[in-house]
C-alpha positions in Angstrom: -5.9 -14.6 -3.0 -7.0 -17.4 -5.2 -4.4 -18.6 -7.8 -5.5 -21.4 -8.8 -9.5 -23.7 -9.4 -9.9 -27.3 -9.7 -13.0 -28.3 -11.1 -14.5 -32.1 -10.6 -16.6 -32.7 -14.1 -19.9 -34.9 -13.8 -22.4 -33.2 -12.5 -20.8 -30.0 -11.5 -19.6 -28.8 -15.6 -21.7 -31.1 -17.4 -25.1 -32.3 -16.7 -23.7 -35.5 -17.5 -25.0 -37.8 -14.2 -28.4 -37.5 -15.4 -27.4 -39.4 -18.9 -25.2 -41.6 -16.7 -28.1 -42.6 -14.9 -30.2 -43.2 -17.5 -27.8 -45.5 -19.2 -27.5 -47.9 -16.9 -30.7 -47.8 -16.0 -31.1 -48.9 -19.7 -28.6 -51.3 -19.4 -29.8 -53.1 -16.0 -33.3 -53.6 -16.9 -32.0 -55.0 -20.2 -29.4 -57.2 -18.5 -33.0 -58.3 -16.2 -31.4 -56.4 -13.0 -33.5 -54.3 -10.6 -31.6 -51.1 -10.6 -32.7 -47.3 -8.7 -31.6 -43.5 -8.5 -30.5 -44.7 -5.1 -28.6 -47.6 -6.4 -26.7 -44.9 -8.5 -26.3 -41.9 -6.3 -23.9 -43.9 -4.3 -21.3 -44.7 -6.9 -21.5 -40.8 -7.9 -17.4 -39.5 -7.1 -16.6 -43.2 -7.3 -13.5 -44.2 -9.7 -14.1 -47.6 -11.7 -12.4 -49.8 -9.4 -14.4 -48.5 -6.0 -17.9 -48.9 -8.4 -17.1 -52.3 -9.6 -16.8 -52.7 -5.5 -19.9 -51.1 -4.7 -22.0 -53.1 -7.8 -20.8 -56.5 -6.6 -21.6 -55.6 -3.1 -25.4 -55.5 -4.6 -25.6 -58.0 -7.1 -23.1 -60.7 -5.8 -19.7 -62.1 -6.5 -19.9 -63.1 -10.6 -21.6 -59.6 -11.6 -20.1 -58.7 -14.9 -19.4 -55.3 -14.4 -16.7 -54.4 -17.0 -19.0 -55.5 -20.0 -22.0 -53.9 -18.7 -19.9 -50.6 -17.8 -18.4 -50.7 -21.5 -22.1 -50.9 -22.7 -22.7 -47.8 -20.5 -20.5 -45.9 -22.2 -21.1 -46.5 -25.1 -24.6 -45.7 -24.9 -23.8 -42.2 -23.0 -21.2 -41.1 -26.0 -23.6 -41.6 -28.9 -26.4 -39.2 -26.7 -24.2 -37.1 -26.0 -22.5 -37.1 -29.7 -26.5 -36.7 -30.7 -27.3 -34.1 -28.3 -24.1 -32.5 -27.7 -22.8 -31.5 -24.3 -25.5 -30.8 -21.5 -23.3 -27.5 -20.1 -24.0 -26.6 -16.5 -24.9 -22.3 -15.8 -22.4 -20.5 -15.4 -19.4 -22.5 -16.7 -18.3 -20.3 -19.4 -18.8 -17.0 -17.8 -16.7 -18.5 -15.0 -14.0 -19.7 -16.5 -13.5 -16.4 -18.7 -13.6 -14.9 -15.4 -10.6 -17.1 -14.2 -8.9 -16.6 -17.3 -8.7 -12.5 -17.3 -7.4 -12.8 -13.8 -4.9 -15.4 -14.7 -5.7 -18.4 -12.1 -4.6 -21.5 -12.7 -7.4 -24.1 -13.8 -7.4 -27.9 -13.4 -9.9 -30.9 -13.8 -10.5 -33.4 -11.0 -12.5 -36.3 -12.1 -12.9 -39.7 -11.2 -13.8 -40.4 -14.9 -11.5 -42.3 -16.7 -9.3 -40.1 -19.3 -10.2 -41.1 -22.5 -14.1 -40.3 -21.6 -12.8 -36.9 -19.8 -10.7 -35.8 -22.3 -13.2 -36.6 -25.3 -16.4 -35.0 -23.4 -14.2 -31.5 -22.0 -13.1 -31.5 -25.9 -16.8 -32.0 -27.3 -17.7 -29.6 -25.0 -15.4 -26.8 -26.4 -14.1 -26.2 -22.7 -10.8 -28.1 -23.2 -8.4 -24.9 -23.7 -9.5 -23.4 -20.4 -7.5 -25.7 -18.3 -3.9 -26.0 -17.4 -4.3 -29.8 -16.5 -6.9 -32.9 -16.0 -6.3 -35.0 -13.4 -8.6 -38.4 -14.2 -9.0 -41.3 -11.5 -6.9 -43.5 -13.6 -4.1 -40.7 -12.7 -4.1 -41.6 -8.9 -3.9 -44.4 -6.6 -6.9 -43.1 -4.4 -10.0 -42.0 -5.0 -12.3 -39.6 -3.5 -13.3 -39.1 -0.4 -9.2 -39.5 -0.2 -7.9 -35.9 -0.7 -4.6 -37.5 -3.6 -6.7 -36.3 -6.5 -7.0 -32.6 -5.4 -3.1 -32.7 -3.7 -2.2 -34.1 -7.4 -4.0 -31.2 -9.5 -2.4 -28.5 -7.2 1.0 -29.9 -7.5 0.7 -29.7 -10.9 -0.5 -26.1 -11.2 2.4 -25.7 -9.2 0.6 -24.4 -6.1 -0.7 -24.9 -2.6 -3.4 -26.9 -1.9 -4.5 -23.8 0.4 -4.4 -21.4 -2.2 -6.6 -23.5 -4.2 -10.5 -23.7 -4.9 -12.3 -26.7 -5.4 -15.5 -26.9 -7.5 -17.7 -30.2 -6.7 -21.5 -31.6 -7.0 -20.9 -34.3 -4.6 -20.3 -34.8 -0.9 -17.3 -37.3 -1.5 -15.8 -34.7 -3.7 -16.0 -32.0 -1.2 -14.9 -34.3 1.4 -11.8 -34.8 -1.0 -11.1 -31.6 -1.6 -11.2 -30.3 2.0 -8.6 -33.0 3.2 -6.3 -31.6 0.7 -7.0 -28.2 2.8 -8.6 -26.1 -0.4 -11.5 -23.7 -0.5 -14.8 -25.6 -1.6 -17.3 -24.5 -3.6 -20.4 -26.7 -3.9 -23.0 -26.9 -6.6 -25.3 -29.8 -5.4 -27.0 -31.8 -8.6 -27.9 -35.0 -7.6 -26.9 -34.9 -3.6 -27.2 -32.5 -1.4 -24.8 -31.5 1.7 -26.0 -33.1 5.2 -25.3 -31.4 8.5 -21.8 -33.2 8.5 -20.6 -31.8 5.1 -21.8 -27.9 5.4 -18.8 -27.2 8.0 -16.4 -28.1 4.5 -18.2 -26.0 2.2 -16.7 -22.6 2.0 -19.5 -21.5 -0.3 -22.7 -23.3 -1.1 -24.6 -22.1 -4.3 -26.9 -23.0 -6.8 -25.0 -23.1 -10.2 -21.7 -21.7 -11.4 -22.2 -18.1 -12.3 -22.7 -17.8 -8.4 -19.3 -18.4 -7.6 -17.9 -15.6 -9.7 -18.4 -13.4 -7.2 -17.3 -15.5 -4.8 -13.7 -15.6 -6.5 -13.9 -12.1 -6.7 -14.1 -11.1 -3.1 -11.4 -14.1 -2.0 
């Protein structure tokens, strides 16, 4: 029996990556850098500390990441305070689902909380959850399993009674360390032959997993 879902945000509730992206995309060819999807894909699950990491390993030493990253953001919010929230199928009906058979609901993100917290608000989704765990709220981020261990200790369950809702391979890597059901909605990457053994269910947008909960 499933008591309680932790949900990762970009990407899996939101179609938020794809704004991501094109931010700093923006913001790279402004700034005169050569910048790709690919470039991106691989700081997709990453907290801001592990990207910073990953950007200087590309550009060099003296990149200026927190300026550029602030720029980012900045450009993303007024989109999506333009546009509104991009929300991924099935969200809604899913989470009304958990809600009438009272399981516990968490957020997992590596976002940092004041962009978590504002976009889950924007996106009138914020009084579904029990708790949001953001990557500023651990010491690890994922692949590391402390994100997922953290959200079920604060729904004040087991990690093994516990489903996990991720887009990315580094999330479902987390969240099967921290020994919780996965359930993987693939948006910008998609599960190798080394990641299906940790996906409990694979499917192609949210609603899907309804009956997926159901039967469990």
């Amino acid at each position: 029996m499933i008591k309680g879902a932790v949900f990762d945000m970009d990407g899996l509730m939101f179609d938020t990556e794809r704004l991501v992206y094109e931010s700093w995309q923006t913001m790279m060819t402004k700034s005169g850098y050569e910048y790709n999807l690919d470039i991106f894909k691989n700081t997709i699950g990453l907290r801001i500390d592990e990207a910073h990491k990953y950007y200087k390993s590309i550009y060099g030493e003296d990149f200026d990441y927190p300026p550029l990253r602030q720029k980012c953001r900045e450009l993303f919010m007024k989109r999506i305070e333009s546009e509104g929230v991009p929300i991924k199928k099935g969200l809604v009906q899913l989470l009304e689902y958990l809600r009438e058979n009272n399981v516990k609901t968490a957020v997992a993100t590596s976002t940092s909380a004041q962009t978590a917290h504002q976009i889950i608000k924007m996106a009138g989704v914020y009084d579904f959850f029990d708790d949001i765990i953001c990557g500023t709220d651990v010491k690890y981020g994922k692949p590391h399993p402390e994100i997922f261990l953290t959200a079920a200790k604060r729904l004040e369950l087991f990690p093994c009674d516990c489903v996990a809702f991720e887009d990315s391979i580094n999330g479902i890597k987390s969240a099967y360390a921290a020994k919780m059901k996965t359930v993987m909605v693939p948006d910008y990457l998609q599960p190798t032959e080394e990641e299906l053994p940790m996906i409990s269910f694979l499917c192609s947008d949210l609603s899907e997993a309804v009956n997926y909960i159901a039967e469990l």
